[in-house]
C-alpha positions as CSV (number, residue, x, y, z in Angstrom):
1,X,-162.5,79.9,-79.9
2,X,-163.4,76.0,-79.3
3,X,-161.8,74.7,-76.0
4,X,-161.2,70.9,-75.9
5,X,-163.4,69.1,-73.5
6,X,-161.6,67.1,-70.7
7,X,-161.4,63.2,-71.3
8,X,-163.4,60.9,-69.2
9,X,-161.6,58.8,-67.0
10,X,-161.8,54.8,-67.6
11,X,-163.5,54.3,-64.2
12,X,-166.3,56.7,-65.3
13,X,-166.5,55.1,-68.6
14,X,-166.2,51.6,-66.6
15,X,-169.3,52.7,-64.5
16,X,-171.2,53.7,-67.5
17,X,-170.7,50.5,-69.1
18,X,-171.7,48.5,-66.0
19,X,-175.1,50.1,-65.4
20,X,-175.9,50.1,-69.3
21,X,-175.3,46.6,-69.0
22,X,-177.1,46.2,-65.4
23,X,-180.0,47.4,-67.0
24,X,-180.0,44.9,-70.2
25,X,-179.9,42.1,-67.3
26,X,-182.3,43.2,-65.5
27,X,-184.5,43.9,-68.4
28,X,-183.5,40.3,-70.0
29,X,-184.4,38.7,-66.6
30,X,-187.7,40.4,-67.0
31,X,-188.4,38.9,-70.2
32,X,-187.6,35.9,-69.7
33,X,-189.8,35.6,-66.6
34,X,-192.5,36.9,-68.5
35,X,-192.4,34.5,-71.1
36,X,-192.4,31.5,-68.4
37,X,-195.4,33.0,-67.3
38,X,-197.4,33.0,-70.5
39,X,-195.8,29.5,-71.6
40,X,-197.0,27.9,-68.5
41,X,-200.1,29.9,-68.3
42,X,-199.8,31.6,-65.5
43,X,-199.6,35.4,-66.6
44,X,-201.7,38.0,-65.4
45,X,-200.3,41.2,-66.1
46,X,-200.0,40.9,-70.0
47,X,-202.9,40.7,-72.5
48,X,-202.3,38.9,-75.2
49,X,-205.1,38.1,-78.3
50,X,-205.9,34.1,-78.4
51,X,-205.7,31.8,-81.6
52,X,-208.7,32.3,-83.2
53,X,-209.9,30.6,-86.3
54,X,-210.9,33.8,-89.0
55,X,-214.2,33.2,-90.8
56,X,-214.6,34.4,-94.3
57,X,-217.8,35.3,-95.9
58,X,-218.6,34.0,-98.8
């Protein structure tokens, strides 16, 4: 027979929510550094393919 599983208290849940969203912070922060990095050209830990003009043959 099916037993009903114990509810989570709200300060698990509430310490669950805080490190998902810790993460997405840290992650954001991340981001954004790295894209100060390749705006101002200073990024060496991310390859990224230049602007290249394509040539077509004719």
């Amino acid at each position: 027979m099916a037993v009903p599983k114990k509810k989570t208290s709200k300060t698990k849940r509430n310490q669950r929510r805080a490190h998902w969203n810790r993460k997405a912070l840290h992650e954001a922060e991340k981001a954004i550094s790295l894209g100060k990095s390749i705006l101002t050209g200073q990024a060496k830990g991310f390859v990224y393919p230049e602007d290249e003009e394509e040539e077509e043959e004719d």
